[in-house]
N, CA, C and O atoms as a DFTB+ gen file, in Angstrom:
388 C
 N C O
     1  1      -2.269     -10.269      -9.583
     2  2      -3.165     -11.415      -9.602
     3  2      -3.287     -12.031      -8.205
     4  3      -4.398     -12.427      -7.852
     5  1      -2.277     -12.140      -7.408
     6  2      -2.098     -12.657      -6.324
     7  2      -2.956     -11.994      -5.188
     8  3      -3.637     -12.583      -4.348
     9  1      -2.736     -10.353      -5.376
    10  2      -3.337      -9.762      -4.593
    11  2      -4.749      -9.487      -4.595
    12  3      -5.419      -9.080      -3.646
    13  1      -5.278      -9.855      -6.212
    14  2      -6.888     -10.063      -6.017
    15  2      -7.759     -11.292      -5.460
    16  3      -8.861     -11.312      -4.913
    17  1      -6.541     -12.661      -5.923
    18  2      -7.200     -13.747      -5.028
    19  2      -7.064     -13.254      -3.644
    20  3      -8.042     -13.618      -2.992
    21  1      -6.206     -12.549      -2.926
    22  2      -6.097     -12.894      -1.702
    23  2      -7.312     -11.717      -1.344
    24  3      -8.248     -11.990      -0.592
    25  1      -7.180     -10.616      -1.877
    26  2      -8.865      -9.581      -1.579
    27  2     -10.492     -10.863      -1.424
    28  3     -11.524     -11.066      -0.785
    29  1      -9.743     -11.315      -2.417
    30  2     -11.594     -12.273      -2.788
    31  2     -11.453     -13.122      -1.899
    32  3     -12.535     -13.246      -1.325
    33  1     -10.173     -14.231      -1.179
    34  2     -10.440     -14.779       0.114
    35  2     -10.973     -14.303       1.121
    36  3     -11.799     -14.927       1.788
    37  1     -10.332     -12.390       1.542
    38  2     -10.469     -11.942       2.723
    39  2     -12.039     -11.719       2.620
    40  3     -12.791     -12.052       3.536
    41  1     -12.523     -11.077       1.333
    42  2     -13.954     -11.007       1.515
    43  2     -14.741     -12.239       1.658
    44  3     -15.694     -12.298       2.435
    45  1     -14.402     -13.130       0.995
    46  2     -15.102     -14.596       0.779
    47  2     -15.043     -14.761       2.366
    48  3     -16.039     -14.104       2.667
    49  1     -14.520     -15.211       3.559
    50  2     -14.168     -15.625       4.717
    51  2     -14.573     -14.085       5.589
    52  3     -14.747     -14.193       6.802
    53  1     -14.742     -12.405       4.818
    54  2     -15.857     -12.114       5.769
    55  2     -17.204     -12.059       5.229
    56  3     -17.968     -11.351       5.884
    57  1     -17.550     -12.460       4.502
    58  2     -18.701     -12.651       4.395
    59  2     -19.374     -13.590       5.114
    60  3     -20.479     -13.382       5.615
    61  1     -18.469     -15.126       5.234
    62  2     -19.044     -16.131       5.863
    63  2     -19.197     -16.244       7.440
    64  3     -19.784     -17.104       8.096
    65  1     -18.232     -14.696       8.008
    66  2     -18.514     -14.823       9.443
    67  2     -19.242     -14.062       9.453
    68  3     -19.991     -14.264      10.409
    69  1     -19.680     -12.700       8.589
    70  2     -21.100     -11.920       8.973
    71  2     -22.651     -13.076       8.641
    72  3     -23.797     -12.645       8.762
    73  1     -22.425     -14.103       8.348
    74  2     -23.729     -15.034       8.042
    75  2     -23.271     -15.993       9.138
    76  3     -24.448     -16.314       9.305
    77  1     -22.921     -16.399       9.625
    78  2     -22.237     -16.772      10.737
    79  2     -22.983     -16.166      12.001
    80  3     -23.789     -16.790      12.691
    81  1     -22.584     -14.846      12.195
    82  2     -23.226     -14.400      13.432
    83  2     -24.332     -13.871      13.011
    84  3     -24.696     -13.177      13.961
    85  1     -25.391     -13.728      11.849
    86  2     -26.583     -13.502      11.498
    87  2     -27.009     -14.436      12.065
    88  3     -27.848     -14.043      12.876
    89  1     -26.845     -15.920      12.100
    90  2     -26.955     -17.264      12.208
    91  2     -27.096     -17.340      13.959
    92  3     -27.977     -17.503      14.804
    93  1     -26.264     -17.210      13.916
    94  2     -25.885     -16.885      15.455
    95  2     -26.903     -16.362      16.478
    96  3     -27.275     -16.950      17.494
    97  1     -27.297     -15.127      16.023
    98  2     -27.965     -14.358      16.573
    99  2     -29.833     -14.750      15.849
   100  3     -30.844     -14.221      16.311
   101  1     -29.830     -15.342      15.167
   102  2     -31.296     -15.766      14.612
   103  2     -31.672     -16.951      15.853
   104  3     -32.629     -17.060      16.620
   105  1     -30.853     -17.485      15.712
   106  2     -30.807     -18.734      17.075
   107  2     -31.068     -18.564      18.209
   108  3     -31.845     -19.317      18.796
   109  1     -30.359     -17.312      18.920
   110  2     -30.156     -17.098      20.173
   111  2     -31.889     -16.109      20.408
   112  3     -32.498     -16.066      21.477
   113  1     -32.231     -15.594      19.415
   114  2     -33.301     -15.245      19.715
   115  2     -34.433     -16.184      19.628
   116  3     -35.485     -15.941      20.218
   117  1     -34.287     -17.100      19.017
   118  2     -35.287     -18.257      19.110
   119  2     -35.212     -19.027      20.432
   120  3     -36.101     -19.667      20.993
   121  1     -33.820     -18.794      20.831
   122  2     -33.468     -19.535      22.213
   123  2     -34.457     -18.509      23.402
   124  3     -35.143     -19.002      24.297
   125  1     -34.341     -17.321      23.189
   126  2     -35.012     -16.711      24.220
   127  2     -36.895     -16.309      23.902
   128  3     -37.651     -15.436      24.329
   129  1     -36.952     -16.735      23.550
   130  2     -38.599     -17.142      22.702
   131  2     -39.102     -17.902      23.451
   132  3     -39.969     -17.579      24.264
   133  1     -38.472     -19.467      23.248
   134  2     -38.599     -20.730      24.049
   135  2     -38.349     -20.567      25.429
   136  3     -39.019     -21.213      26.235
   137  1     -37.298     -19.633      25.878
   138  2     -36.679     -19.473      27.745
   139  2     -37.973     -19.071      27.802
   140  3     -38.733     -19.914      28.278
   141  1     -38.593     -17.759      27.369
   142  2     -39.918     -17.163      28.677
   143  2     -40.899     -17.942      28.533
   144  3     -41.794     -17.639      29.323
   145  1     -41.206     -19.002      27.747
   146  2     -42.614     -20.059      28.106
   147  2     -42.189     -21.372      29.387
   148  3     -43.027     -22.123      29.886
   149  1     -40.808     -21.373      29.688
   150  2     -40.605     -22.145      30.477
   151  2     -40.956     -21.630      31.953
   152  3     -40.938     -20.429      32.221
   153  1     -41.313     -22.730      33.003
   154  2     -40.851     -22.704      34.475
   155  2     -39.433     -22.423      34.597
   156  3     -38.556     -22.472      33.735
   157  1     -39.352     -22.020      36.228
   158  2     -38.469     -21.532      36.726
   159  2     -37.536     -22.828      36.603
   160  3     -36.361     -22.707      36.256
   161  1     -38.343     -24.602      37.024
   162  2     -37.516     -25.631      37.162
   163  2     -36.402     -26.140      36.282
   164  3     -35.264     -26.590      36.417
   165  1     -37.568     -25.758      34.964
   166  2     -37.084     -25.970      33.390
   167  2     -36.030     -24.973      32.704
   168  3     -35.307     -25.227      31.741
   169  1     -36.108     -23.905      33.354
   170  2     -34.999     -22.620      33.103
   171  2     -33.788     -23.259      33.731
   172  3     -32.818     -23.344      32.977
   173  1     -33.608     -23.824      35.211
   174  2     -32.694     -24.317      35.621
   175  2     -32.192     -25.343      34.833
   176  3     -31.214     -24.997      34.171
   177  1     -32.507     -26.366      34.706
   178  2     -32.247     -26.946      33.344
   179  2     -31.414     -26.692      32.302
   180  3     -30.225     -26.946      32.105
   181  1     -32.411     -26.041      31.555
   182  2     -31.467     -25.262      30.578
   183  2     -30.268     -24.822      31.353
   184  3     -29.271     -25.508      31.129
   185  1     -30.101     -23.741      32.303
   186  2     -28.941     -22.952      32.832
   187  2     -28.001     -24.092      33.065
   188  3     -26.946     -23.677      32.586
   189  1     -27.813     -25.155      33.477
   190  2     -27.015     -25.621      34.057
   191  2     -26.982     -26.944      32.199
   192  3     -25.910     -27.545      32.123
   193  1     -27.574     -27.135      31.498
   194  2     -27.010     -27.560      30.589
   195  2     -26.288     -26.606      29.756
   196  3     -25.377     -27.079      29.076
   197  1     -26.575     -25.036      29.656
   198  2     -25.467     -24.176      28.932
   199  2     -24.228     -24.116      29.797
   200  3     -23.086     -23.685      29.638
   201  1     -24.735     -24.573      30.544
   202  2     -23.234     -24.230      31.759
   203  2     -22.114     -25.508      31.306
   204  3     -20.905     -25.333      31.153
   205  1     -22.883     -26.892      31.128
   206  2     -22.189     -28.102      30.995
   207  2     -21.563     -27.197      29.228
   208  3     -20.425     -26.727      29.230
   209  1     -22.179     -27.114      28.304
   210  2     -22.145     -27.113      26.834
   211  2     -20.575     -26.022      26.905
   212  3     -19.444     -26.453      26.681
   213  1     -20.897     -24.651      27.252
   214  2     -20.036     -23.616      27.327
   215  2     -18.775     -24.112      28.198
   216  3     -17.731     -23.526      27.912
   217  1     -18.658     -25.370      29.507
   218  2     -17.637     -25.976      29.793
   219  2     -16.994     -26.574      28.861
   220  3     -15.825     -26.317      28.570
   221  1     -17.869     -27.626      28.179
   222  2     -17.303     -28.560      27.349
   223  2     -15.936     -27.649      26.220
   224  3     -14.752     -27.904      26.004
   225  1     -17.013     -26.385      25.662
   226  2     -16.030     -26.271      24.305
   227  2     -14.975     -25.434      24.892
   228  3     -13.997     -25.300      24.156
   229  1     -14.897     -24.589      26.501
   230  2     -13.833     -24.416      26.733
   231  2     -12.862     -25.550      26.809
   232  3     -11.840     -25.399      26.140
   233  1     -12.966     -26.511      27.404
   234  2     -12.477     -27.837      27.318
   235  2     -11.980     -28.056      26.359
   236  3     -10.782     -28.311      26.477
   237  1     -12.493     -28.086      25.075
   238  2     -12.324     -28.243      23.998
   239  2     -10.740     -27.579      23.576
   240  3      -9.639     -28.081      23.344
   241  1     -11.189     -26.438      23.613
   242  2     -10.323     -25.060      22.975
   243  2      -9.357     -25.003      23.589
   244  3      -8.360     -24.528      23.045
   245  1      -9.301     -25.401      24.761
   246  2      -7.882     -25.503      25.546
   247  2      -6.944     -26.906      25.145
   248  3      -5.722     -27.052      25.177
   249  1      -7.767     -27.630      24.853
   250  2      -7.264     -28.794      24.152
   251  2      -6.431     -28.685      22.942
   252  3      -5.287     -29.136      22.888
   253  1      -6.858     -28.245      22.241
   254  2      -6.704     -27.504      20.781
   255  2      -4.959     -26.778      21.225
   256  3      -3.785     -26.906      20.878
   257  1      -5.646     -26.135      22.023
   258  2      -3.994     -25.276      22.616
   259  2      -3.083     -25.836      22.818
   260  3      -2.028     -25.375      22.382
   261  1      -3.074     -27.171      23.625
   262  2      -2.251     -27.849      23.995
   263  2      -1.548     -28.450      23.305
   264  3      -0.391     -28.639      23.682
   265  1      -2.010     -28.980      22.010
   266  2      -1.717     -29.530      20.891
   267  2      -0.746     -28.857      19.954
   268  3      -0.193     -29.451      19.028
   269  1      -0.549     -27.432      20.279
   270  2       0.667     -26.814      19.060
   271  2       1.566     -26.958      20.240
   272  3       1.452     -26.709      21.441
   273  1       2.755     -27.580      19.267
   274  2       4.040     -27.847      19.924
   275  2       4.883     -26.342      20.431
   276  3       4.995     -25.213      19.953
   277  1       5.185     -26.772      21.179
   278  2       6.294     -25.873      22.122
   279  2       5.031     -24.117      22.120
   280  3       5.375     -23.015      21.693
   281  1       4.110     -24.356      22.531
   282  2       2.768     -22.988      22.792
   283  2       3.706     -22.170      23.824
   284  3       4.371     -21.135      23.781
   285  1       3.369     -23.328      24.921
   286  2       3.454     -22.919      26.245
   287  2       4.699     -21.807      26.722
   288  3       4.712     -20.778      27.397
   289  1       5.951     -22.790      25.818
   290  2       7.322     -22.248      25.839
   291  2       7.659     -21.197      25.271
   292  3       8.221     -20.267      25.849
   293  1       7.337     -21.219      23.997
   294  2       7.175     -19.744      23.700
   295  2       6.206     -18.408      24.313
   296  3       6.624     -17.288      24.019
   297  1       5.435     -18.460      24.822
   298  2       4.566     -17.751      25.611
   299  2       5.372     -17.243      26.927
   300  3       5.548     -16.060      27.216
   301  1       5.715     -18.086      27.485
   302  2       6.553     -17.956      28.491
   303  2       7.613     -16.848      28.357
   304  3       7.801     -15.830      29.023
   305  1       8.420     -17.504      26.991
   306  2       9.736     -16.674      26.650
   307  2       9.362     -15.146      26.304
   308  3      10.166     -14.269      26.621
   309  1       8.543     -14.917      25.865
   310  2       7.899     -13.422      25.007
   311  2       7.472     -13.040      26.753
   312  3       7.917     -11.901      26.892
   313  1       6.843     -13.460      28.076
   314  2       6.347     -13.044      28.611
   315  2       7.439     -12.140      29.536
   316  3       7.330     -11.018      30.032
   317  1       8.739     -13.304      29.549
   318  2       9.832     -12.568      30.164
   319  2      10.456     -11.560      29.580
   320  3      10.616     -10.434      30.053
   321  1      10.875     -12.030      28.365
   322  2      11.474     -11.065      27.460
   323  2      10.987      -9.495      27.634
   324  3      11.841      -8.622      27.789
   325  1       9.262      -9.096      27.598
   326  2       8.679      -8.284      28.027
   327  2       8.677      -7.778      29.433
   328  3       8.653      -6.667      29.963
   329  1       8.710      -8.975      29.819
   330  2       9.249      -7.859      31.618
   331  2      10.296      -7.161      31.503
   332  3      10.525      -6.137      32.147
   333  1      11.071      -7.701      30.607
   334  2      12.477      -7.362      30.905
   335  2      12.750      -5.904      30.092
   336  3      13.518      -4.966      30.311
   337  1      12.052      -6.093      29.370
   338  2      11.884      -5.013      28.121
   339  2      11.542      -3.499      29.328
   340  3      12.261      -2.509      29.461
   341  1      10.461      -3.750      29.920
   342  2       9.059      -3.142      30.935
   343  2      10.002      -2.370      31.945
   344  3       9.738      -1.229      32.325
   345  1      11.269      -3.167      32.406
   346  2      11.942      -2.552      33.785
   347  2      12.745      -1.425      32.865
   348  3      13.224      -1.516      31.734
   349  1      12.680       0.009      34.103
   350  2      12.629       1.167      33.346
   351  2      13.209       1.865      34.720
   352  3      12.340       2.282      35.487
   353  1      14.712       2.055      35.151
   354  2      14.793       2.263      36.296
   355  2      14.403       4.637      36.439
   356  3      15.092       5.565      36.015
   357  1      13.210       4.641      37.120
   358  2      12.662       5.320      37.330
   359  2      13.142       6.456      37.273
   360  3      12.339       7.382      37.153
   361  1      14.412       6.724      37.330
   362  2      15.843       7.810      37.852
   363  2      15.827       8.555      36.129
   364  3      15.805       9.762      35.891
   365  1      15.844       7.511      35.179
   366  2      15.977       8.358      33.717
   367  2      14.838       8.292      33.282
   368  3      14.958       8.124      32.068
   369  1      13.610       8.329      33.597
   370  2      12.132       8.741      33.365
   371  2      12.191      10.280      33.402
   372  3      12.161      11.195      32.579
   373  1      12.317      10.100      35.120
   374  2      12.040      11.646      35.585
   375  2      13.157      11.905      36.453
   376  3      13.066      11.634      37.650
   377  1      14.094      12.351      36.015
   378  2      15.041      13.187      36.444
   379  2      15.154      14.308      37.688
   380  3      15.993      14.759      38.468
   381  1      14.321      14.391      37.486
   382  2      13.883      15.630      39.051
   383  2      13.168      15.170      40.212
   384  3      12.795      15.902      41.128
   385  1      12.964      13.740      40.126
   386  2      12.153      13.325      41.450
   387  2      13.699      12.876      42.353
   388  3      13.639      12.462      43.511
């Protein structure tokens, strides 16, 4: 039972991101519909307000990041841990060099 609710979530949640980027992409072509009737002045415009918009929600999203406790620290720890993992003294690789 458990495992059919959780099938019908995974489909339920992809369904809603394939309508999602249907969505997505219905938009972005309406967006470029509207770009080629513009001037070059008015293109700038736009460019530099997607530039502000696409700052903002990085802004955003990094925010978001900052907000789960101890991120940073753990990231860190897995990053060393993996170096450490990574050092491989070259001699028992290849034996004959």
């Amino acid at each position: 039972m458990e495992e059919t609710m959780n099938s019908i979530e995974n489909q339920t949640e992809e369904n809603m991101e394939a309508i999602a980027q249907a969505q997505a992409i219905e938009i972005q072509d309406k967006i470029n519909q509207y770009l080629k009737q513009l001037s070059l002045e008015r293109l700038q415009v736009v460019s530099d307000f997607v530039a502000y918009l696409a700052d903002k929600e990085s802004e955003e999203a990094t925010e978001e990041l900052q907000e789960i406790p101890s991120l940073f620290e753990t990231i860190k720890k897995n990053r060393e841990t993996t170096s450490k993992e990574r050092l491989v003294n070259w001699r028992t690789v290849r034996s004959d060099v």
